[in-house]
C-alpha angles and dihedrals in degrees: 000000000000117000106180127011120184139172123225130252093264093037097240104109131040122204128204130189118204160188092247090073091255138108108212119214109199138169107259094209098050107016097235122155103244094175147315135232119219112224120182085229150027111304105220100176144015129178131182125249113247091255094032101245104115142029132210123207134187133178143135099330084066088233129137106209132183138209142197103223088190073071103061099148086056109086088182112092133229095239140026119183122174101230085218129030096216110028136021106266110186122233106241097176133357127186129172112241098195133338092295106023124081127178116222113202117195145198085238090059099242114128102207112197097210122197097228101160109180090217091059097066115175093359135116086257081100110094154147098250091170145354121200114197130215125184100249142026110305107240101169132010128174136172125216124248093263091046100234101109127059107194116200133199107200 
């Protein structure tokens, strides 16, 4: 089954995150299969970065993860952060808010806004700046095109 399914920035590529563990990169005008990213886990979201360089994926490791899609041979990512330091929270919903900021959603209703800044690779540039909370597991989120409103389904 496919959980989440989105098209880049440019609309060239479409992403899907599954039930098969994987997270499927493909070219939006042909189709084709351009390459596909092992998880342990359901993937449950993806999201392009703004400039389509990057995706970030969560699911039920709990885990955000990043990659580089210049990189397209590497299935490692860039990144790896546990969405919650003592028990596995799954990631409902993730979207990227700029270049080097992502939102974690998660089934435990926290939204967590992650510094996850691709040129830092590696570094402790990579931090929780923020966490919202609703009352219930985050099924849907979107931001407006001015990015001033978050809007939750929950």
């Amino acid at each position: 089954a496919v959980w989440s399914c989105r098209l880049d920035p440019l609309g060239l590529l479409a992403g899907t995150a599954s039930g098969d563990f994987s997270v499927k990169i493909w070219d939006a005008i042909t189709g084709s299969s351009l390459f596909t990213y092992p998880h342990k886990h359901i993937v449950k979201t993806l999201d392009f970065s703004p400039d389509s360089k990057y995706i970030a994926t969560g699911g039920h490791e709990g885990l955000l993860r990043v990659f580089d899609l210049r990189k397209e041979k590497e299935e490692t990512p860039i990144l790896t952060i546990k969405q919650n330091g003592e028990k596995t929270v799954t990631i409902t919903k993730c979207n990227w808010l700029n270049a080097t900021t992502v939102l974690a959603a998660g089934s435990d209703g926290s939204i967590n806004y992650w510094n996850v800044d691709p040129k830092h690779e590696g570094e402790e540039q990579h931090r929780l700046m923020g966490t919202l909370k609703v009352d219930a597991e985050v099924r849907d989120m979107e931001l407006s095109k001015d990015f001033k409103t978050l809007t939750v389904a929950a």
